[in-house]
C-alpha positions in Angstrom: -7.2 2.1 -19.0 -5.3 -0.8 -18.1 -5.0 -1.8 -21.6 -3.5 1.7 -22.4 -1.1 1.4 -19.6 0.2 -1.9 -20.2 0.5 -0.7 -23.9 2.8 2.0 -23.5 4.6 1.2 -19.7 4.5 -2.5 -19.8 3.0 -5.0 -17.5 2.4 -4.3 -13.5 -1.1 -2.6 -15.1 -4.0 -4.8 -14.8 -7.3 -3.8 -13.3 -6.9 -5.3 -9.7 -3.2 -3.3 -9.6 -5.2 -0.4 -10.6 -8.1 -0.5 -7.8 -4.5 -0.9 -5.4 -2.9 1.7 -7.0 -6.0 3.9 -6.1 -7.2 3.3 -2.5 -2.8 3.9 -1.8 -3.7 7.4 -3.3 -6.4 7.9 -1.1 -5.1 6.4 1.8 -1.4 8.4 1.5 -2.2 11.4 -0.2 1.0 12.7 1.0 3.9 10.7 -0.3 6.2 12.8 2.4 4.7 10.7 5.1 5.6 7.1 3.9 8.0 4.9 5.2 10.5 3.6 2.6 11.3 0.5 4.9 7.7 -1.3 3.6 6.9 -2.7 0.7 4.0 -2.6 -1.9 2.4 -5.8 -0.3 2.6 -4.0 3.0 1.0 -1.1 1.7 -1.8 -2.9 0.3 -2.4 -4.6 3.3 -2.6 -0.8 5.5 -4.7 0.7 2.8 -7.7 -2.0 4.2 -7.1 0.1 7.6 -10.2 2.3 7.3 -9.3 4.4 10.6 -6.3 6.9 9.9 -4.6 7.1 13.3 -4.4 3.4 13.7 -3.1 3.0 9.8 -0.2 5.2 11.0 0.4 3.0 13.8 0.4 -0.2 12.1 2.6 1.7 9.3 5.3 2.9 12.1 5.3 -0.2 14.2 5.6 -2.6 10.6 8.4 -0.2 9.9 10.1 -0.2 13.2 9.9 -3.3 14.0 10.3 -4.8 10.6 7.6 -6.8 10.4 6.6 -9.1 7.4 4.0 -8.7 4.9 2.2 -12.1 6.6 2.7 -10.6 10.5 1.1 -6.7 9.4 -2.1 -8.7 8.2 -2.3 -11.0 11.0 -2.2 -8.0 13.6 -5.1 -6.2 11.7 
């Protein structure tokens, strides 16, 4: 699949973004609910939150308080 993807969309595609690309799925179903301040990185980082409630809160305080990529994964 990655092949295919890189193929025809270009690079960003490789297995590893893939798996990423997946547990984000899972973990925000509902794109409604995301917060446009965080980044990819960020978001990789929250999807390794298991629990739900407490990925919501690191997602709102990361947003609010704008913290870095390097500060959300040393407060999980």
């Amino acid at each position: 699949m990655a092949e295919q993807l890189t193929a025809e969309f270009g690079k960003g595609f490789d297995q590893s973004n893939l798996r990423y690309m997946r547990l984000f799925y899972q973990a925000f179903p509902i794109c409604d609910a995301l917060r446009h301040e965080l980044s990819w990185t960020q978001y990789r980082i929250l999807c390794k939150v298991r629990d739900e409630d407490a990925r919501k809160w690191y997602m709102n305080e990361a947003a609010q308080n704008t913290w870095s990529s390097r500060a959300l994964e040393a407060s999980d």
